[in-house]
C-alpha positions as CSV (number, residue, x, y, z in Angstrom):
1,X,-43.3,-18.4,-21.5
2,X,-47.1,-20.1,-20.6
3,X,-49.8,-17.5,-19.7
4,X,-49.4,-18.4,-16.2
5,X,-45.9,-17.5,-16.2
6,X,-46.9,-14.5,-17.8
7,X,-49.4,-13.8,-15.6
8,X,-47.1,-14.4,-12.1
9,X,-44.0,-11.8,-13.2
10,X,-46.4,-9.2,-13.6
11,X,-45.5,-6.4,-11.2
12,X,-48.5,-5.4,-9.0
13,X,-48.3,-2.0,-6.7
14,X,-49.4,-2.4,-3.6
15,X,-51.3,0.7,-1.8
16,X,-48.0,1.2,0.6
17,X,-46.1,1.6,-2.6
18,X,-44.1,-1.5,-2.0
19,X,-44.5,-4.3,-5.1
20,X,-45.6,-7.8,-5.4
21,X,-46.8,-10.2,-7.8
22,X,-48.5,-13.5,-8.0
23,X,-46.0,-15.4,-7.5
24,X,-45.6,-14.1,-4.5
25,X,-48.7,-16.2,-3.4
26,X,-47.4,-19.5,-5.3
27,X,-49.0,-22.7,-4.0
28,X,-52.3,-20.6,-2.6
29,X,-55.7,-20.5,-4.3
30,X,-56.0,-16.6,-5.1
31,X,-59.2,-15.3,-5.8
32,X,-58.7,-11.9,-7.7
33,X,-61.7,-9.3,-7.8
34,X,-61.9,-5.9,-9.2
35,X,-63.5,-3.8,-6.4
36,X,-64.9,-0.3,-6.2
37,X,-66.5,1.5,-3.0
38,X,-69.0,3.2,-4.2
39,X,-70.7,0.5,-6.6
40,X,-74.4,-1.5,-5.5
41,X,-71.9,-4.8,-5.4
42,X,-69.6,-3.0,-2.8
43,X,-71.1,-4.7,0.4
44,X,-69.8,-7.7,-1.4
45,X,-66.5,-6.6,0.5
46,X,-68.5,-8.4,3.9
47,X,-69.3,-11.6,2.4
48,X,-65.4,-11.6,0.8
49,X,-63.7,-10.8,4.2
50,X,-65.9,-14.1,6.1
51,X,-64.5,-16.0,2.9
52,X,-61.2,-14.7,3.9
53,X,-61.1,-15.2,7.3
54,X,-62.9,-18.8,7.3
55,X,-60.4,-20.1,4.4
56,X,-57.1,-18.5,4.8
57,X,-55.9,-21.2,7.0
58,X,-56.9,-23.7,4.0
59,X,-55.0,-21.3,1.8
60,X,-57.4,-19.0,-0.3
61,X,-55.9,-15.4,-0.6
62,X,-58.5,-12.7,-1.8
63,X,-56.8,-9.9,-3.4
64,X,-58.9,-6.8,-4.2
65,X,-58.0,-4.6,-7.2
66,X,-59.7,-1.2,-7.1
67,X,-60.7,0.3,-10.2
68,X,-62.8,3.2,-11.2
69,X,-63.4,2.1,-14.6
70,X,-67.1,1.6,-14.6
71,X,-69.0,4.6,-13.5
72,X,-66.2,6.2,-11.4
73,X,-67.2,4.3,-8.6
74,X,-63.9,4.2,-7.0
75,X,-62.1,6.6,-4.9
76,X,-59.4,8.7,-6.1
77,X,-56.6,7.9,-3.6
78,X,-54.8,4.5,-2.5
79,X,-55.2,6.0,1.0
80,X,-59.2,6.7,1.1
81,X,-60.2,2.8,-0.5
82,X,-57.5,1.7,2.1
83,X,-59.8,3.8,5.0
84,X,-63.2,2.8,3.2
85,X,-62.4,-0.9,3.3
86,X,-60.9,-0.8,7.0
87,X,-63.6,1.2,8.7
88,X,-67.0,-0.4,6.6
89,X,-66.3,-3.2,5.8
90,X,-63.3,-4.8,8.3
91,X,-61.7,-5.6,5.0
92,X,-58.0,-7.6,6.3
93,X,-57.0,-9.1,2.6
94,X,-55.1,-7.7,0.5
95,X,-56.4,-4.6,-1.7
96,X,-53.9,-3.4,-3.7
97,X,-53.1,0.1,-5.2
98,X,-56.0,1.0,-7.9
99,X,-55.6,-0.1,-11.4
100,X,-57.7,0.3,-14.8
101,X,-58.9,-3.6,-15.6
102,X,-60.6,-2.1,-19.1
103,X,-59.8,0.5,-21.8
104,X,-57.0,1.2,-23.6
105,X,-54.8,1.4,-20.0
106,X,-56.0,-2.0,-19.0
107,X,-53.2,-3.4,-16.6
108,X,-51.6,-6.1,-17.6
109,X,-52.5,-8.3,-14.9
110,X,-56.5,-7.8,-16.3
111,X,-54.8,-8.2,-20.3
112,X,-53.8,-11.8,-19.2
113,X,-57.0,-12.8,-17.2
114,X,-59.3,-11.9,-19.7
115,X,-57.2,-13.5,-22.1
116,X,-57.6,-16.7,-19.9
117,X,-60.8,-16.9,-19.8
118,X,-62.7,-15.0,-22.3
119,X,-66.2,-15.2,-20.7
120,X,-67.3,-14.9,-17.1
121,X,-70.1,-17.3,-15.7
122,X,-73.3,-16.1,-15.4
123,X,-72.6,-13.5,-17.7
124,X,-76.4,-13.5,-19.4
125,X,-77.9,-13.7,-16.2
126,X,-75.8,-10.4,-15.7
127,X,-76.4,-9.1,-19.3
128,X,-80.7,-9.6,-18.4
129,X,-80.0,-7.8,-14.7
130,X,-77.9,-4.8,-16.5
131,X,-81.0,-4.4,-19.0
132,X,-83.2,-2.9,-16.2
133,X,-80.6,0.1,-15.8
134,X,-80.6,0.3,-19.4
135,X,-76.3,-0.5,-19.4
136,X,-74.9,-2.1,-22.7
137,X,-72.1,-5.0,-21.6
138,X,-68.8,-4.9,-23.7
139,X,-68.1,-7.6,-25.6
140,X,-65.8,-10.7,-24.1
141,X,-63.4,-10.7,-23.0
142,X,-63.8,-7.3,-21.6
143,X,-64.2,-7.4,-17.6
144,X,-68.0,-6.6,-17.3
145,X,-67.9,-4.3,-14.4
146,X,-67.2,-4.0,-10.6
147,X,-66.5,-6.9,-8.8
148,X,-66.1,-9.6,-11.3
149,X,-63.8,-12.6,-10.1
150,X,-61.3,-14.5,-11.5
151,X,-59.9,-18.0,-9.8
152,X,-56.8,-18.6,-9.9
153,X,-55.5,-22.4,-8.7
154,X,-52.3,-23.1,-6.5
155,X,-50.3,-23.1,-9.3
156,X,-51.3,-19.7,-10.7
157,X,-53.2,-20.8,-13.7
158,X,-56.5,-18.9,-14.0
159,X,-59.3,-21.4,-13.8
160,X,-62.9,-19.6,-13.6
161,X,-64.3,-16.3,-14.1
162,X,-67.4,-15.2,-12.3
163,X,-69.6,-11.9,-13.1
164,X,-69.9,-9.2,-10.9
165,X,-73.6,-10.3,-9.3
166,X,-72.2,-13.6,-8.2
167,X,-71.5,-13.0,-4.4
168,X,-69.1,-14.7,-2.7
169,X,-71.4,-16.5,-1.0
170,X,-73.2,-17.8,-4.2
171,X,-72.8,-21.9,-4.5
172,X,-71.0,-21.6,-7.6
173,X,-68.1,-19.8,-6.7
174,X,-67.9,-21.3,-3.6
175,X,-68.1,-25.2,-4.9
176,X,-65.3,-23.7,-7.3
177,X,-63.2,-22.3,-4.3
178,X,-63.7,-25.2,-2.5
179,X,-62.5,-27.7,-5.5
180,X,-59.4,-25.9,-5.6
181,X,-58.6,-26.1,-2.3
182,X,-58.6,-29.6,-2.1
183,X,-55.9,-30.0,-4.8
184,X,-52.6,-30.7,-3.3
C-alpha cells in the first residue's frame, strides 16, 4: 500500500464524534493544519476561513487539527475549540476532534505527513524567529509547532509542507494552492 493510501484509510474523529478520513475528500486539494487557540499564530484562523470561503467552490478543503502539543496552547475539550473557532474567528471548515501531531502519541495521520515530507518550507526562517523566544526546534521531520501546513493534491498525495509563520495569505502557499487547483 503507497503512503497515500496509507495516509487516506486513516480514521480521523471528528469533534461530533462521528469519523472520517481523507478519502472522504478524494479529488479536493486539502490543506491540513495543526491549529491551537491560544497560540501568537491563532488569528491565522481569519486569513484560513477567507481562503476557505474564496476557494471552496474551486475545491480547496481546510481541515484544522487541534493539538495542544506545543506549549498547551489548546483547549481541553472538542466542545470549547468548536465555540472558540465559531465565535472569534467565524471558522466554517472543518476542525476536527484534537489530536497529538508530535511525541510518542503522534496520530497517525501526523506519522505519515511527516514521513512525506520531512522538512517544512521556511523552516530556518522559523528556526532564526523561534531564537528570539529562546525555543529549540526538534529535529525533521518533527512538526515544528502550531499551525504548520501540509498540502495535500486531489489525489491525496502530500505535496508541500509550510512552517507555522507562513500565513495563509503568504505568496508561497498560496502560488502552491493555486497550482494545485488547476490540476484536473
Amino acid at each position: 500500500m503507497s503512503v497515500t493510501q496509507q495516509l487516506n484509510t486513516i480514521p480521523l474523529k471528528r469533534a461530533d464524534g462521528s469519523t472520517t478520513n481523507l478519502a472522504d475528500y478524494a479529488r479536493k486539494v486539502v490543506l491540513v493544519v495543526n491549529v491551537a487557540s491560544k497560540c501568537g499564530f491563532t488569528p491565522q484562523y481569519e486569513a484560513l476561513e477567507k481562503m476557505y470561503e474564496d476557494k471552496q467552490a474551486a475545491g480547496l478543503v481546510v481541515l484544522g487539527f487541534p493539538t495542544g502539543n506545543f506549549a498547551q496552547q489548546e483547549f481541553d475539550t472538542d466542545a470549547e475549540i468548536a465555540t472558540f473557532c465559531s465565535t472569534t474567528y467565524g471558522v466554517s471548515f472543518p476542525v476536527l476532534s484534537k489530536i497529538s501531531v508530535a511525541g510518542s502519541d503522534q496520530h497517525p495521520l501526523y506519522s505519515g505527513l511527516t514521513q512525506a515530507v520531512p522538512e517544512a518550507q521556511g523552516l530556518e526562517e522559523f528556526r532564526e524567529m523561534m531564537k528570539k523566544y529562546k525555543m529549540e526546534l526538534p529535529p525533521a521531520p518533527a512538526v515544528l509547532w502550531n499551525f504548520e501546513k501540509f498540502l495535500l493534491d486531489r489525489h491525496g498525495k502530500v505535496v508541500a509542507r509550510f512552517s507555522p509563520h507562513i500565513a495563509p495569505d503568504d505568496a508561497r502557499l498560496a502560488a502552491a494552492i493555486e497550482a494545485e487547483l488547476a490540476k484536473s
